[in-house]
MIMI-572942 format. One record per atom (N, C-alpha, C, O, CB): residue number from 1; residue in three letters; atom name; x, y, z. Coordinates in steps of 0.02 Angstrom, whole numbers, plus 50000, padded with zeros to 5 digits. Atoms other than C-alpha are relative to their C-alpha. Glycine has a CB too. Example, Ala and Ser with C-alpha at 12.3 -4.5 7.8 and 13.67 -1.06 7.14 Angstrom:
residues 2
+------+------+------+-------+-------+-------+
! resi ! resn ! name !     x !     y !     z !
+------+------+------+-------+-------+-------+
!    1 !  ALA !    N ! 50045 ! 49941 ! 50000 !
!    1 !  ALA !   CA ! 50615 ! 49775 ! 50390 !
!    1 !  ALA !    C ! 50045 ! 50060 ! 50000 !
!    1 !  ALA !    O ! 50097 ! 50059 ! 50033 !
!    1 !  ALA !   CB ! 49950 ! 50001 ! 50062 !
!    2 !  SER !    N ! 49958 ! 49941 ! 49997 !
!    2 !  SER !   CA ! 50684 ! 49947 ! 50357 !
!    2 !  SER !    C ! 49961 ! 50055 ! 50037 !
!    2 !  SER !    O ! 49986 ! 50110 ! 50045 !
!    2 !  SER !   CB ! 50020 ! 50023 ! 49929 !
+------+------+------+-------+-------+-------+
END
This chain:
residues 73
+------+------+------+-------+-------+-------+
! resi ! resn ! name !     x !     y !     z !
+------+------+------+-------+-------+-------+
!    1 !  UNK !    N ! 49959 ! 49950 ! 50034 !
!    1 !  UNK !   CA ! 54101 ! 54295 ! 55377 !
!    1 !  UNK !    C ! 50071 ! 49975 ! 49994 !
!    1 !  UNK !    O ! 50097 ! 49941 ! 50039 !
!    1 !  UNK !   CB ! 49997 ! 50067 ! 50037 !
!    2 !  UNK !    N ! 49940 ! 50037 ! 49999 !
!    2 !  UNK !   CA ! 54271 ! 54252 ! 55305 !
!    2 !  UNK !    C ! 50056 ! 50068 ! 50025 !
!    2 !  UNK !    O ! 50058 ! 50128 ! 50010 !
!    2 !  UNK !   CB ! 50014 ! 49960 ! 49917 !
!    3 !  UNK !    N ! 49951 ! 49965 ! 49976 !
!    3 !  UNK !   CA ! 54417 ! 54311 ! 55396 !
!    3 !  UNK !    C ! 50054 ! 50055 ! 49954 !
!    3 !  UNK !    O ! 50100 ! 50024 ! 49930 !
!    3 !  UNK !   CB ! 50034 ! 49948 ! 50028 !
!    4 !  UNK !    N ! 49948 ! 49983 ! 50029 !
!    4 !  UNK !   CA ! 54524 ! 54440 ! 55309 !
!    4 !  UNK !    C ! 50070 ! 50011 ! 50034 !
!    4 !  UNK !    O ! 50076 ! 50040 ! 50088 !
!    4 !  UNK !   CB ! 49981 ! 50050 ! 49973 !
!    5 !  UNK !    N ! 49920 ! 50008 ! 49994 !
!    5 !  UNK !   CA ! 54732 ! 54415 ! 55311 !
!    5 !  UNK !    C ! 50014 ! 50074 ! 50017 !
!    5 !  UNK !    O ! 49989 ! 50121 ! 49987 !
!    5 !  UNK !   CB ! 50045 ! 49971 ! 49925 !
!    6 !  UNK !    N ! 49974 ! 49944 ! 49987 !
!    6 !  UNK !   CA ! 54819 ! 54549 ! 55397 !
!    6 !  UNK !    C ! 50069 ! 50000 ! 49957 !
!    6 !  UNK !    O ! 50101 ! 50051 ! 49969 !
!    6 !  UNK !   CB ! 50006 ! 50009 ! 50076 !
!    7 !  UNK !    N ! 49923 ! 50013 ! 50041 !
!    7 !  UNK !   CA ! 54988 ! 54506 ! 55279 !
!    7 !  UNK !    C ! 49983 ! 49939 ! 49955 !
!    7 !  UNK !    O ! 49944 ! 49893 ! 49964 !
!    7 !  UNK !   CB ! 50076 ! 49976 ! 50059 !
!    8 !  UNK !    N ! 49972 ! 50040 ! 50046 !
!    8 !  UNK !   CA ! 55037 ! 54419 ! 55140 !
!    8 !  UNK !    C ! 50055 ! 49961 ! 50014 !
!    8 !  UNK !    O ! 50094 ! 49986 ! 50054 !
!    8 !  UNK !   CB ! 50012 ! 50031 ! 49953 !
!    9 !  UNK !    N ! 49962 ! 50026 ! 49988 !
!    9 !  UNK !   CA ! 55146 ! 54293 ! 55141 !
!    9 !  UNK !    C ! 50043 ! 50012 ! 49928 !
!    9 !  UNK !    O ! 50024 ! 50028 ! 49872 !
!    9 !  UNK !   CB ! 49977 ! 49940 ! 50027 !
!   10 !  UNK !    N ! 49957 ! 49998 ! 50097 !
!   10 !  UNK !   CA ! 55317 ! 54287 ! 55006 !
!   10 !  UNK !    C ! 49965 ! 49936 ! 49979 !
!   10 !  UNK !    O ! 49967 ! 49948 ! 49919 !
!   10 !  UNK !   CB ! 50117 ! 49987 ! 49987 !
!   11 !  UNK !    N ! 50015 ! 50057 ! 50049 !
!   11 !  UNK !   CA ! 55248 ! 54128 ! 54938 !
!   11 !  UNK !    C ! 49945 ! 50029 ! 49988 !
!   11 !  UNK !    O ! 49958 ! 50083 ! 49960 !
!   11 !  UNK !   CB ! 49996 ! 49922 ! 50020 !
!   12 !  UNK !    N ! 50040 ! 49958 ! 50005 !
!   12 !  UNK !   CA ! 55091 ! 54191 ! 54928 !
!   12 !  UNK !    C ! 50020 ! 50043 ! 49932 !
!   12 !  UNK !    O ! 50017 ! 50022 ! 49874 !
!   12 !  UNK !   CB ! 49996 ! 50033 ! 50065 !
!   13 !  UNK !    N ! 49987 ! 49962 ! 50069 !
!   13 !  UNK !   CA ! 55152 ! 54350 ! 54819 !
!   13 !  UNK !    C ! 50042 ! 49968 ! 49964 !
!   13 !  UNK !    O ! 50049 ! 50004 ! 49916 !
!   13 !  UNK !   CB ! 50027 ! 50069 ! 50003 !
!   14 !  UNK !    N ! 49953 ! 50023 ! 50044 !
!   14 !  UNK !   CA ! 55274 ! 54248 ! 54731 !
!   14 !  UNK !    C ! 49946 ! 49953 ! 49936 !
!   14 !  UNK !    O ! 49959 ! 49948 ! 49876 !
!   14 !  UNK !   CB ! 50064 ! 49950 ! 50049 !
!   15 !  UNK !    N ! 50044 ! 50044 ! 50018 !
!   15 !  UNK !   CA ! 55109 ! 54125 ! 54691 !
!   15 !  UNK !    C ! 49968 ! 50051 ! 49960 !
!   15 !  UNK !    O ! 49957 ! 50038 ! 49901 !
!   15 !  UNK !   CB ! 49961 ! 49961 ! 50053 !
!   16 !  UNK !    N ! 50029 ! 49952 ! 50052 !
!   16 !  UNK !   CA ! 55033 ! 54279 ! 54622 !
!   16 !  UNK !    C ! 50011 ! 50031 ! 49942 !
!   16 !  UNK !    O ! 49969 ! 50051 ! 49902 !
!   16 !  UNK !   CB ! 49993 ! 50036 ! 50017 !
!   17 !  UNK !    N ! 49966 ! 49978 ! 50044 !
!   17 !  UNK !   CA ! 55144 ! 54336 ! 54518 !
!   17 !  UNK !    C ! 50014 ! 49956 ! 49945 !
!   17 !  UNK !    O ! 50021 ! 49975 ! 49887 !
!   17 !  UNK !   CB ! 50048 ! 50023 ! 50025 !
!   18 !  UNK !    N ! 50003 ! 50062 ! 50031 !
!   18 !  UNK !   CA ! 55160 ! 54155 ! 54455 !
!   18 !  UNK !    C ! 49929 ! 50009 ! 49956 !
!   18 !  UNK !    O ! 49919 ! 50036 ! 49901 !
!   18 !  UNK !   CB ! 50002 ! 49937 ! 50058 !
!   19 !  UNK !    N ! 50070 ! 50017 ! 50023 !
!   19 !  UNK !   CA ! 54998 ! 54131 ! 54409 !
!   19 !  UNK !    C ! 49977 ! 50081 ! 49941 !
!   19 !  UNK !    O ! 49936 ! 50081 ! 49895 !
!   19 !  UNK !   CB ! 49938 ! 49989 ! 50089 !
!   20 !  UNK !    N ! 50013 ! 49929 ! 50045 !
!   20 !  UNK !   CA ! 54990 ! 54323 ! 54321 !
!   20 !  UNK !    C ! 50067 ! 50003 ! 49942 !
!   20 !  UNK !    O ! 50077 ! 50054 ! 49909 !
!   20 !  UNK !   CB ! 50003 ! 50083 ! 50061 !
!   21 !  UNK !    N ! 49952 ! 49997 ! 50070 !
!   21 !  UNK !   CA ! 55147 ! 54267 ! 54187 !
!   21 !  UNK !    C ! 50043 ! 50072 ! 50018 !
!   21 !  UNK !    O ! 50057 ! 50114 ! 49976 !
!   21 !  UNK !   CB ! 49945 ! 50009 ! 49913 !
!   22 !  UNK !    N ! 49966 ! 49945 ! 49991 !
!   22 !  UNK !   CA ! 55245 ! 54396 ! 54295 !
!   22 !  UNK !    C ! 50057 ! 49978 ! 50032 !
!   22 !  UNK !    O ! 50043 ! 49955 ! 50088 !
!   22 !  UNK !   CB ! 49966 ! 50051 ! 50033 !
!   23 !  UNK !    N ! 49939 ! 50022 ! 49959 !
!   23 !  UNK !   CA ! 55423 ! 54349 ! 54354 !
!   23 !  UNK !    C ! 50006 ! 50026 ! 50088 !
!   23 !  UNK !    O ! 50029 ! 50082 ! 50097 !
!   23 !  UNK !   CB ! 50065 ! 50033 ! 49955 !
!   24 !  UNK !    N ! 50006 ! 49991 ! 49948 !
!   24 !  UNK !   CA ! 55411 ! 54357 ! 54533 !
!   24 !  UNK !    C ! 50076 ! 50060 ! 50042 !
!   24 !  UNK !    O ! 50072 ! 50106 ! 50082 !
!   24 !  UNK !   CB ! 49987 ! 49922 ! 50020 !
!   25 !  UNK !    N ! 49937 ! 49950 ! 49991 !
!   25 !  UNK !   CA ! 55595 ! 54445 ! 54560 !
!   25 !  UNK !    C ! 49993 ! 50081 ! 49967 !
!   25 !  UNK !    O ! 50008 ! 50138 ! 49986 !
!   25 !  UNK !   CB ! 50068 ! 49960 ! 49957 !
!   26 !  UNK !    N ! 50028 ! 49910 ! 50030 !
!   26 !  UNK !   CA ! 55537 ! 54593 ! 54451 !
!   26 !  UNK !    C ! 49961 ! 50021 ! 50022 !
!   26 !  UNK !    O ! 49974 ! 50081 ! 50013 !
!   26 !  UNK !   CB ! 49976 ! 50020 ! 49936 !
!   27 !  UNK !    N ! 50042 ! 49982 ! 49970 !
!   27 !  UNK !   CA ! 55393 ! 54631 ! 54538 !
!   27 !  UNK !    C ! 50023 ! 50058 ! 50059 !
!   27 !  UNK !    O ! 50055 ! 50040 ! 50108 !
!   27 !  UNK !   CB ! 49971 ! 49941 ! 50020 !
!   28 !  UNK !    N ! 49989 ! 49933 ! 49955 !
!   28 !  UNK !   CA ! 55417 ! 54795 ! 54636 !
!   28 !  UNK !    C ! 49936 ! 50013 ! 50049 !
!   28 !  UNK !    O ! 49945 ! 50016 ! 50109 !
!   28 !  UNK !   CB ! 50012 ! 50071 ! 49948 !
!   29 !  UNK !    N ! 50073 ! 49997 ! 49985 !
!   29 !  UNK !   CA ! 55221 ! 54818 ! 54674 !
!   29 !  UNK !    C ! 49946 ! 49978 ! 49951 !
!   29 !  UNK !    O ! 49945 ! 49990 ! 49891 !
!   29 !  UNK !   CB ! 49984 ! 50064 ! 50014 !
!   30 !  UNK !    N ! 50044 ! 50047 ! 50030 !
!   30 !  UNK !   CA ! 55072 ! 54710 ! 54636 !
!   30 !  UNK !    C ! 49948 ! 50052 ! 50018 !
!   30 !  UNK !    O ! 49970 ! 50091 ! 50061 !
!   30 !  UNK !   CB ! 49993 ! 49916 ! 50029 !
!   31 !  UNK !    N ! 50061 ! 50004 ! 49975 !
!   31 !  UNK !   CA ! 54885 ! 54773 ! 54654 !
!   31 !  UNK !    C ! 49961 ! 49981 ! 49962 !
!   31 !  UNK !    O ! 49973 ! 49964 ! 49904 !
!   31 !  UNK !   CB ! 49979 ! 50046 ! 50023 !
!   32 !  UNK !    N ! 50060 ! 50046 ! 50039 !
!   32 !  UNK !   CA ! 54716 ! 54709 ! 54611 !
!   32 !  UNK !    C ! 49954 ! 50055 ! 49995 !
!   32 !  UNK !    O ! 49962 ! 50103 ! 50033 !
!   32 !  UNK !   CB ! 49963 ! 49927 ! 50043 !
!   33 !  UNK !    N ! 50062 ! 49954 ! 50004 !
!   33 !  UNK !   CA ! 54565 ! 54810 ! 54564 !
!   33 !  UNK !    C ! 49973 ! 49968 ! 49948 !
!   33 !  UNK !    O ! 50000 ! 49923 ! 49915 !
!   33 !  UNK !   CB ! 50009 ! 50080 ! 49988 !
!   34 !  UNK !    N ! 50067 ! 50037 ! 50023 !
!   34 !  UNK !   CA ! 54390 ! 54774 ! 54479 !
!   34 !  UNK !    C ! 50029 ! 49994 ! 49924 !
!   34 !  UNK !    O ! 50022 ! 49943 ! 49890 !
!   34 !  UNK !   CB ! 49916 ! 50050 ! 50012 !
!   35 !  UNK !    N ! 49964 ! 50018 ! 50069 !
!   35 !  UNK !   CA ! 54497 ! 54823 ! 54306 !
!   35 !  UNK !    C ! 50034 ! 49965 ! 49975 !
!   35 !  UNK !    O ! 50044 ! 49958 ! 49915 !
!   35 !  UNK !   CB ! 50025 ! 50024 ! 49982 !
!   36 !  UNK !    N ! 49945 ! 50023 ! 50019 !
!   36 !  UNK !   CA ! 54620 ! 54727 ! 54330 !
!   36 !  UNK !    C ! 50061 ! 50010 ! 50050 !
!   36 !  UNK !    O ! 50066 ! 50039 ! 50104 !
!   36 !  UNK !   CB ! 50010 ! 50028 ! 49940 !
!   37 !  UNK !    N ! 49933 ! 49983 ! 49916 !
!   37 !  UNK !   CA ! 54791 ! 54716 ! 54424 !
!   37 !  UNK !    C ! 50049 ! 50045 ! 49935 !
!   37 !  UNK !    O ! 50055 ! 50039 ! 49874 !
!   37 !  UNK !   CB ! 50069 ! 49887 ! 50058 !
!   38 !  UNK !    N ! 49935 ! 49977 ! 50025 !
!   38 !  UNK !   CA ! 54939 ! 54843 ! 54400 !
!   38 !  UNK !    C ! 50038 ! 49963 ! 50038 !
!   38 !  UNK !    O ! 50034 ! 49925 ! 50086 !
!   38 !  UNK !   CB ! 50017 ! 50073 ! 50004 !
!   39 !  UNK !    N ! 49903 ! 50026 ! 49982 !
!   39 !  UNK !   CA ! 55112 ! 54801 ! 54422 !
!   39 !  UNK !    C ! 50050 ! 50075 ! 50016 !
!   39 !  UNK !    O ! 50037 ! 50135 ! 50013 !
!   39 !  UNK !   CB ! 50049 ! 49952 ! 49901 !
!   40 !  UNK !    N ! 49927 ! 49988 ! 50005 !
!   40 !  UNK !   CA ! 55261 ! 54872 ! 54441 !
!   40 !  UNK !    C ! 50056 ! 49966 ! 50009 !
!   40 !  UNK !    O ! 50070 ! 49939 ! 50062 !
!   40 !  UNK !   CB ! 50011 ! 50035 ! 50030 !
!   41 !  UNK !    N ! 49960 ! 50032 ! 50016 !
!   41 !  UNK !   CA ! 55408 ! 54805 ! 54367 !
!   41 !  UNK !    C ! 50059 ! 50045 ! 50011 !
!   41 !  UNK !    O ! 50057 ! 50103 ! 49991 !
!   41 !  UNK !   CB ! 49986 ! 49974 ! 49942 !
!   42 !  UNK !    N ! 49953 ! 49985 ! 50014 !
!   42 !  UNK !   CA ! 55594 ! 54831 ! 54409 !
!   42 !  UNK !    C ! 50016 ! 49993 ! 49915 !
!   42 !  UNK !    O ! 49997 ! 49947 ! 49879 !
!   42 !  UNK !   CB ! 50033 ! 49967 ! 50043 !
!   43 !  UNK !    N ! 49970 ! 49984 ! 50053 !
!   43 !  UNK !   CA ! 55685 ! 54905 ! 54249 !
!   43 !  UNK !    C ! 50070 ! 49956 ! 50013 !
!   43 !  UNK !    O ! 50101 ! 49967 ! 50065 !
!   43 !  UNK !   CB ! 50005 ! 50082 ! 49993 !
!   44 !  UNK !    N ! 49945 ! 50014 ! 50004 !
!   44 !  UNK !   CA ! 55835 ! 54795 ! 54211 !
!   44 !  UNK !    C ! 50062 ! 50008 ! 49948 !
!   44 !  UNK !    O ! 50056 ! 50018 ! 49887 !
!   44 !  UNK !   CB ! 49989 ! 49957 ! 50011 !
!   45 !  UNK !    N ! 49954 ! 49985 ! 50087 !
!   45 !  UNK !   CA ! 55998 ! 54814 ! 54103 !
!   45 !  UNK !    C ! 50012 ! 49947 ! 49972 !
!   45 !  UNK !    O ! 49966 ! 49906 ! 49977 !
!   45 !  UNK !   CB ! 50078 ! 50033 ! 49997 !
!   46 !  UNK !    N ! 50010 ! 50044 ! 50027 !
!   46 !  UNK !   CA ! 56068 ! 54691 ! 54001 !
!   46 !  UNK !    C ! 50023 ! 49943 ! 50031 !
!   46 !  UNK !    O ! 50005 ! 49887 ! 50013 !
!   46 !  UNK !   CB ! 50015 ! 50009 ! 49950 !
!   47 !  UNK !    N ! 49984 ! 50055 ! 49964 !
!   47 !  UNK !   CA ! 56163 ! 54592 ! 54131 !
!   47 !  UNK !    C ! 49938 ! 49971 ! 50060 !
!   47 !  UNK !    O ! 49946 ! 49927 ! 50102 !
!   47 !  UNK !   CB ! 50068 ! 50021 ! 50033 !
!   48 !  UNK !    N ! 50066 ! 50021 ! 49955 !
!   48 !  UNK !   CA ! 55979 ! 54579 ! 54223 !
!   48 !  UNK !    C ! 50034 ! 50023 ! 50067 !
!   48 !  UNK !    O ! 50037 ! 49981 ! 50112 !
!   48 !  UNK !   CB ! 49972 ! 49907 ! 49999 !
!   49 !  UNK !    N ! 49990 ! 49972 ! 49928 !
!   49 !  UNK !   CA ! 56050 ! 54693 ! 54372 !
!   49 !  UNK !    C ! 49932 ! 50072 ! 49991 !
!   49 !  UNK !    O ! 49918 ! 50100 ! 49938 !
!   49 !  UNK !   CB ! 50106 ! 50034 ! 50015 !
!   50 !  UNK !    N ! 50041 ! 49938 ! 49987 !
!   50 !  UNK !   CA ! 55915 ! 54840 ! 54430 !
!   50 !  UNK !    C ! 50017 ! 50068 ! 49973 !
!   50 !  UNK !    O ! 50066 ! 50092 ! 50002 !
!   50 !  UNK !   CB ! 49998 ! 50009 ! 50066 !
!   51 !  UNK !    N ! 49957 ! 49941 ! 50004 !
!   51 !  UNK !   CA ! 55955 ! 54996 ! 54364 !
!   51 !  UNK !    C ! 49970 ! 50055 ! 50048 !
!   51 !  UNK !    O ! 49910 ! 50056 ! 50062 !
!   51 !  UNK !   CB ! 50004 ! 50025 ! 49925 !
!   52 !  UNK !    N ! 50014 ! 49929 ! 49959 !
!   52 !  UNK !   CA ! 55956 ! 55167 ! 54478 !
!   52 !  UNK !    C ! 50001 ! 50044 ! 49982 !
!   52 !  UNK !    O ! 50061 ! 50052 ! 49972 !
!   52 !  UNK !   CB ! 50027 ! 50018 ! 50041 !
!   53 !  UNK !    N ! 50004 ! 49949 ! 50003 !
!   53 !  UNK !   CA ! 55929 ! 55306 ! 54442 !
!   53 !  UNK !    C ! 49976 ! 50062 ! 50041 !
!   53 !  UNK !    O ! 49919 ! 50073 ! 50063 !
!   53 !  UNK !   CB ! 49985 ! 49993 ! 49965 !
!   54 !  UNK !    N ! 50002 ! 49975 ! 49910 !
!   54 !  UNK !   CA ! 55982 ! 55446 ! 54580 !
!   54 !  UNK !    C ! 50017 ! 49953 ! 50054 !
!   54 !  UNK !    O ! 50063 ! 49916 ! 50071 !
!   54 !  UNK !   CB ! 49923 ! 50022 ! 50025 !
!   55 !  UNK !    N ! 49996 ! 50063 ! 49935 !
!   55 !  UNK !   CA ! 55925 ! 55359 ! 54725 !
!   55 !  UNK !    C ! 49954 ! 49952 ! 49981 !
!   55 !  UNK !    O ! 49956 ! 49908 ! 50024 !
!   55 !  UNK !   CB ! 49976 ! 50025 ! 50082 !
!   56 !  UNK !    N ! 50052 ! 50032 ! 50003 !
!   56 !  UNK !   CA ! 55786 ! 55266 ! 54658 !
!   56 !  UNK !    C ! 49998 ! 49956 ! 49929 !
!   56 !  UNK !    O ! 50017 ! 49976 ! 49874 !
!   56 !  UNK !   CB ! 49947 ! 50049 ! 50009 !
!   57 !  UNK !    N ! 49996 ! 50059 ! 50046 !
!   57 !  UNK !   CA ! 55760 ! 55090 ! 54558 !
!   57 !  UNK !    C ! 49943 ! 50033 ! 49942 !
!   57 !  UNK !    O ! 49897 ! 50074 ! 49950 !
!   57 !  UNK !   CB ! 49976 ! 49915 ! 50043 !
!   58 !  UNK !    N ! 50043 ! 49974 ! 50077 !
!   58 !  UNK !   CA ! 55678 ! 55121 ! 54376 !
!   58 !  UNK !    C ! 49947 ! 49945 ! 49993 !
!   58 !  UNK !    O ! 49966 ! 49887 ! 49982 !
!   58 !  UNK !   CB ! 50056 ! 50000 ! 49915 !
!   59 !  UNK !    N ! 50039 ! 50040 ! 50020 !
!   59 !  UNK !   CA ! 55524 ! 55040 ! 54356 !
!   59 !  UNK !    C ! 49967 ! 50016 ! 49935 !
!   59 !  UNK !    O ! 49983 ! 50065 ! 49900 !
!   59 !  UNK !   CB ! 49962 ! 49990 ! 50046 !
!   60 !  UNK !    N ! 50031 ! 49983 ! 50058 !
!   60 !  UNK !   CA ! 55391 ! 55010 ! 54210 !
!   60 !  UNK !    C ! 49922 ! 49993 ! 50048 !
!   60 !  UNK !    O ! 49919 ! 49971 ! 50106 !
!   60 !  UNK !   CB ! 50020 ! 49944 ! 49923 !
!   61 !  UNK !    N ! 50044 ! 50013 ! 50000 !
!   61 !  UNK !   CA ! 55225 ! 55007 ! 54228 !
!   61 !  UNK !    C ! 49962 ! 49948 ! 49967 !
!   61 !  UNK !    O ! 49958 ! 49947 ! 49905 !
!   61 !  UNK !   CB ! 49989 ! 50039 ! 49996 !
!   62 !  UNK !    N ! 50047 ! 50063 ! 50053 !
!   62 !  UNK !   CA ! 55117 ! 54855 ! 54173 !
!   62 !  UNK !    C ! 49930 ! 49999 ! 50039 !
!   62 !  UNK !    O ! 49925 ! 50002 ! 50100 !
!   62 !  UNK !   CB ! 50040 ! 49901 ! 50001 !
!   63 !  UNK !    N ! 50081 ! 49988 ! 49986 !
!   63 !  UNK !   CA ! 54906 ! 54860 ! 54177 !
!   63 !  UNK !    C ! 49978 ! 49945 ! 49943 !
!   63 !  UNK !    O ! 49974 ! 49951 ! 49882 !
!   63 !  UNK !   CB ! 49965 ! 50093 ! 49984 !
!   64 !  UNK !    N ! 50046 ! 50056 ! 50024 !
!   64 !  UNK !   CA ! 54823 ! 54686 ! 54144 !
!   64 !  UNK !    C ! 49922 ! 50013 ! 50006 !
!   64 !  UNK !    O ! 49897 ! 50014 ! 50062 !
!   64 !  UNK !   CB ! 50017 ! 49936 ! 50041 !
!   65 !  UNK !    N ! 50065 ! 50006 ! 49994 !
!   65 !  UNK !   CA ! 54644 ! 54700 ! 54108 !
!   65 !  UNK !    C ! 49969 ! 49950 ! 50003 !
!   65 !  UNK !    O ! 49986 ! 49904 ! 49967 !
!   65 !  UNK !   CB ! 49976 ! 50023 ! 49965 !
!   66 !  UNK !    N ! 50030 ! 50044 ! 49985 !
!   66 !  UNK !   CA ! 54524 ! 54597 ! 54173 !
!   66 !  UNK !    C ! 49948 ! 49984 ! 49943 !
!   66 !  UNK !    O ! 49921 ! 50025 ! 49906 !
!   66 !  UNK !   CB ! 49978 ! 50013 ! 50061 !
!   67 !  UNK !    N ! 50031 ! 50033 ! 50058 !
!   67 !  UNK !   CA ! 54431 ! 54470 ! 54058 !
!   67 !  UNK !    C ! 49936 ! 50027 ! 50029 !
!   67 !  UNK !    O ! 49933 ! 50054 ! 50085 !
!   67 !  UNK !   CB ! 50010 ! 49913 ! 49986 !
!   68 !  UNK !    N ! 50068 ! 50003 ! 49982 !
!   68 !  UNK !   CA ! 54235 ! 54484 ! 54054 !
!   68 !  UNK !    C ! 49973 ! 49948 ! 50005 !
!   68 !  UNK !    O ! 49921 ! 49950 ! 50037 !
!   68 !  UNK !   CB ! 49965 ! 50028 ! 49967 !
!   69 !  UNK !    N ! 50029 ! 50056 ! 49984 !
!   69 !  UNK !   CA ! 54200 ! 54310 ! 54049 !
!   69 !  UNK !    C ! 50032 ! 49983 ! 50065 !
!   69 !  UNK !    O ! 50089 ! 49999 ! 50083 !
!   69 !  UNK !   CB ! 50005 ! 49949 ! 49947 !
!   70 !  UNK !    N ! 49988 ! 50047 ! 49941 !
!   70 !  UNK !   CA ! 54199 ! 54210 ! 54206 !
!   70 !  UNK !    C ! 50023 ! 49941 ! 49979 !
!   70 !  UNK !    O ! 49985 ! 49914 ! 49939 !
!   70 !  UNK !   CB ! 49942 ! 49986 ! 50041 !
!   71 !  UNK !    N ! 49988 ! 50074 ! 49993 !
!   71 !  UNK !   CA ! 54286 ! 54045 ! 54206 !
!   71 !  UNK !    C ! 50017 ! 49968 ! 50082 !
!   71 !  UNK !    O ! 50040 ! 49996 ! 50132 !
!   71 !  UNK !   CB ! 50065 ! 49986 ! 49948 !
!   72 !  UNK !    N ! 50007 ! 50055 ! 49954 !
!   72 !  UNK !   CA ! 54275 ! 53888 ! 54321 !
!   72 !  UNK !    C ! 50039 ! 49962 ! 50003 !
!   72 !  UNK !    O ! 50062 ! 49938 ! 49952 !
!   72 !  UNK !   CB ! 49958 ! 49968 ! 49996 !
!   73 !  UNK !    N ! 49949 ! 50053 ! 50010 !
!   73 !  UNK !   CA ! 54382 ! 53783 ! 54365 !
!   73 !  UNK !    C ! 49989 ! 49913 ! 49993 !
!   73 !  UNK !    O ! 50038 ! 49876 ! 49985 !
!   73 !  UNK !   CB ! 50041 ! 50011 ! 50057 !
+------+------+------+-------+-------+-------+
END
């Protein structure tokens, strides 16, 4: 049986985010599911600082769907 990780490592999510054409600094929350992974992306302005709103950073939502073909490497 293979061991499951109690943590992620930052390289790790940074590698993930890589590999998903997602800027690793915008990334707020990653998950995976059978559909596909959501995101959440920090909202930025135009000088690329976070924006707040209240107390809380503005995100977007982003939902990649998962292909149906299998590929191999």
């Amino acid at each position: 049986m293979t061991t499951i990780p109690t943590e992620v490592t930052l390289d790790q999510r940074r590698a993930a985010c890589r590999a998903l054409g997602l800027p690793p600094a915008m990334v707020a929350n990653l998950s995976l599911a059978r559909e596909g992974v959501r995101a959440s992306l920090y909202v930025l302005d135009r000088e690329g600082r976070r924006i707040v709103h209240g107390e809380q950073l503005l995100t977007a939502a982003v939902h990649i769907s998962a292909a149906e073909e299998v590929t191999t490497p």
